[in-house]
Structures are given as C-alpha cells and as structure tokens.
C-alpha positions as CSV (number, residue, x, y, z in Angstrom):
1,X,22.6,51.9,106.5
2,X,25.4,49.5,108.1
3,X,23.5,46.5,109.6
4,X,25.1,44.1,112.0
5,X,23.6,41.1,109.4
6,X,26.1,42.0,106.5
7,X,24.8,40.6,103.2
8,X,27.0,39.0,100.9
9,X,27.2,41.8,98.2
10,X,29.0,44.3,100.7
11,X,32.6,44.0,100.0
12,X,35.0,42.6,102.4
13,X,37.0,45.7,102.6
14,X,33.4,47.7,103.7
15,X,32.6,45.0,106.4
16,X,36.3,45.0,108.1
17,X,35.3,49.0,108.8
18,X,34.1,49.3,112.1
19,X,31.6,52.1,112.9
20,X,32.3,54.8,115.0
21,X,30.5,55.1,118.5
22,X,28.4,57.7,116.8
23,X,27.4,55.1,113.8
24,X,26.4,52.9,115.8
25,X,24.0,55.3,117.9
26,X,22.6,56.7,114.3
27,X,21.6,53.2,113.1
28,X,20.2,52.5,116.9
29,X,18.3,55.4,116.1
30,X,17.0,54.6,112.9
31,X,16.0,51.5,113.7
32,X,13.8,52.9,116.6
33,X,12.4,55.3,114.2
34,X,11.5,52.4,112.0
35,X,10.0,50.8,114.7
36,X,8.0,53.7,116.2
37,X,6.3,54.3,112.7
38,X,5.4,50.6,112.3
39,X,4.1,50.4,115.7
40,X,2.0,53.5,114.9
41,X,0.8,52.4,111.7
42,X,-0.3,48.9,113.1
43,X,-1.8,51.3,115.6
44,X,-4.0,52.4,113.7
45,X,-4.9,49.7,111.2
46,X,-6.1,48.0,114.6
47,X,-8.1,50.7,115.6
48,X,-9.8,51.2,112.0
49,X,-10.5,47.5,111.4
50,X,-13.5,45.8,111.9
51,X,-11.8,42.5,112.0
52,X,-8.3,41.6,112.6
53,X,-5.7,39.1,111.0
54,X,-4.1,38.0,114.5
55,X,-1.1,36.3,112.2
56,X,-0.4,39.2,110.0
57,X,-0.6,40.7,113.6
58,X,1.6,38.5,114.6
59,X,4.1,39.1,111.8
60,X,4.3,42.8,112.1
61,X,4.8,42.4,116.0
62,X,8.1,39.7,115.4
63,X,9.2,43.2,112.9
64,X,8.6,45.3,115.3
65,X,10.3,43.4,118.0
66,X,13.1,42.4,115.6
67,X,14.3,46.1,114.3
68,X,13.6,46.9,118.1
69,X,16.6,44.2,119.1
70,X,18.7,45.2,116.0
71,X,18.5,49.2,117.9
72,X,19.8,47.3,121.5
73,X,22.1,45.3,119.6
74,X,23.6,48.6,118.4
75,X,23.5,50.4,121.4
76,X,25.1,47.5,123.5
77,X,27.6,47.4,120.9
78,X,28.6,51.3,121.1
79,X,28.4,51.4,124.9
80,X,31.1,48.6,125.1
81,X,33.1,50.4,122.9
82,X,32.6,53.5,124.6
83,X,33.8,51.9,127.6
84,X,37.0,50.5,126.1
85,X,37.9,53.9,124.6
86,X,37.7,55.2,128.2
87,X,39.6,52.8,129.8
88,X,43.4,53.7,130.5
C-alpha cells in the first residue's frame, strides 16, 4: 500500500510515481476500513471490560483518528487532482 509518509527503503524511482485518482481513492478506502475495524474492536473491548485503561484508550483513539486523516489526506489529494484533470 502507497502511503503519503514514504519510508526510506522505497526507491526513488517508486516515490516519483504518482497514483492515479483511483489509487488514491483505494488507499482512502483502506484506511477507513482499517479504521472501522479498530473502532469496532475497541468497541467491544470497552463494552466487555470491567475496567478500562483510559491511556491505552487514548492511544488507540490518536490510531484511529490518525489512519482516519491519512483516508482525508488521500481523498483531498485525488479530488484536487480530479479537478485539474477536468479543467480545460
């Protein structure tokens, strides 16, 4: 999966690709997914538990709300470019 925070063993030629409108709307997609099933899991631990950790809580929120951003960060980026690929 393509990431906008490249790590340093991608190679140069891989990160000078840019994604296609529909890449970027997969990986948006993904990332929602990954954030739907975290959000469900702590879901449930929360509902099970007896006692709970408010800064693992915490923790797993920021995750959620970070692959959440990475997903808008996507989408922002293919609507632009959908708009520059309409314009004359």
């Amino acid at each position: 999966m393509r990431n906008f925070m490249n790590t340093a063993d991608q190679s140069s030629e891989a990160a000078c690709v840019d994604p296609s409108i529909h890449d970027l709307l997969n990986e948006a997609t993904e990332w929602l997914q990954y954030s739907r099933g975290v959000t469900a899991t702590l879901s449930d631990l929360v509902h099970e538990a007896d006692v709970v950790d408010c800064k693992q809580m915490s923790m797993s929120l920021d995750a959620v709300a970070a692959m959440t951003q990475a997903a808008l960060h996507l989408v922002n980026e293919a609507h632009v470019r959908w708009h520059v690929a309409q314009s004359p």
